[in-house]
C-alpha positions as a Python dict, from the first residue, in 0.01 Angstrom:
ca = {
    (1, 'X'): (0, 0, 0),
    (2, 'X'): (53, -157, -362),
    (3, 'X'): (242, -454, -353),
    (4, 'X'): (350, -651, -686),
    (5, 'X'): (563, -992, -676),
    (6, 'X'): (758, -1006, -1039),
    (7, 'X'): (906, -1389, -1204),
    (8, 'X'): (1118, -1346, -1505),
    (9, 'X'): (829, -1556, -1613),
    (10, 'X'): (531, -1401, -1455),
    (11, 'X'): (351, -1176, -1247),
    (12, 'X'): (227, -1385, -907),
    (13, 'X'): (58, -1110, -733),
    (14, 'X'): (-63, -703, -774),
    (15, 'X'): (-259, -568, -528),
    (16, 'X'): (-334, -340, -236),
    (17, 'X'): (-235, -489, 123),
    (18, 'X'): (-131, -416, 473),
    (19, 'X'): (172, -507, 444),
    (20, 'X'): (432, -774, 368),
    (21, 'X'): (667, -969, 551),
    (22, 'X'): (1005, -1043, 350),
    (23, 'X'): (1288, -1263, 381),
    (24, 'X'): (1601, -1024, 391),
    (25, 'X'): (1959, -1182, 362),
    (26, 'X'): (2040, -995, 711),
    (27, 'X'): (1684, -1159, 867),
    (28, 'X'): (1338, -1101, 875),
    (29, 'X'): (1170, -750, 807),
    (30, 'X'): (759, -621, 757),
    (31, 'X'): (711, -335, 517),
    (32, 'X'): (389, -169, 613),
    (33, 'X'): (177, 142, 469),
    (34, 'X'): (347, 456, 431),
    (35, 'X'): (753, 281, 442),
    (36, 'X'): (1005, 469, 344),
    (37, 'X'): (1181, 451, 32),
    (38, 'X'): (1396, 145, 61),
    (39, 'X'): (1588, -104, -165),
    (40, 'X'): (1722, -481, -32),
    (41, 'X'): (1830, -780, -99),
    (42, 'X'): (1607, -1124, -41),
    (43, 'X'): (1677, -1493, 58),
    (44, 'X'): (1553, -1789, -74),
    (45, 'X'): (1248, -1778, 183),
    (46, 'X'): (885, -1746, 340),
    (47, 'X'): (727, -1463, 218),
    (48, 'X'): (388, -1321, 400),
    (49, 'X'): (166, -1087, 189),
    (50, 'X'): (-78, -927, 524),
    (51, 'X'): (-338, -881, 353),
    (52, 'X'): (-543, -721, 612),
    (53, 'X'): (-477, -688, 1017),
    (54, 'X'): (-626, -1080, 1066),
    (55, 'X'): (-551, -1269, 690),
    (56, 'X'): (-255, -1349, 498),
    (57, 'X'): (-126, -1556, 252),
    (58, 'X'): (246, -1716, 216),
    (59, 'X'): (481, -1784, -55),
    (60, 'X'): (787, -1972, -74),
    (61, 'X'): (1012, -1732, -270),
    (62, 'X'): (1400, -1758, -429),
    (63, 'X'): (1669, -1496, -374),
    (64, 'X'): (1561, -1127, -597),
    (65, 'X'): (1521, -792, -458),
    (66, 'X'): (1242, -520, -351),
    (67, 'X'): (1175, -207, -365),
    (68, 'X'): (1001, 69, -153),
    (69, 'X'): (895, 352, -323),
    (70, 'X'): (578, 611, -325),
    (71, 'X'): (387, 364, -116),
    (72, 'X'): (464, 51, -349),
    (73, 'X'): (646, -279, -316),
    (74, 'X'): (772, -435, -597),
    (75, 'X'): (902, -795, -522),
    (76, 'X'): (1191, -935, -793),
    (77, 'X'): (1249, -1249, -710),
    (78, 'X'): (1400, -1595, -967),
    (79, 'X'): (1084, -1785, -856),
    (80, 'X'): (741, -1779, -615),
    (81, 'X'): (522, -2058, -510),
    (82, 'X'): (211, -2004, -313),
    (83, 'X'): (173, -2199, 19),
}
């Protein structure tokens, strides 16, 4: 799966992945290869790119958006810092 994390300022991440682990304003939820389409709302949060079954990386996000579509994430969000 593609996943890309969008700033107003700046792109923070574009690549392929496992999944990702997103900080929804109704809780917790993974989007993993394959997901269907899907569009929701994110929390100021922790944010977990999987990058493969065993690694991972965090990012402490602010409230945006993603999208689901044709096996890519796209991550809007006001601001990202990497753990």
């Amino acid at each position: 799966m593609k996943l890309e994390i969008l700033t107003p300022e700046q792109k923070i991440f574009s690549g392929d992945v496992y999944g990702v682990q997103l900080p929804g304003i109704n809780g917790l939820f993974e989007v993993l290869d394959k997901h269907a389409p899907l569009v929701s709302a994110l929390k100021s949060g922790t944010l977990k790119i999987l990058k493969d079954k065993n690694a991972s990386s965090l990012y402490t996000i602010q409230s945006g958006f993603v999208e689901v579509l044709n096996n890519q994430a796209t991550v809007l969000v006001e601001g990202a810092i990497q753990k």
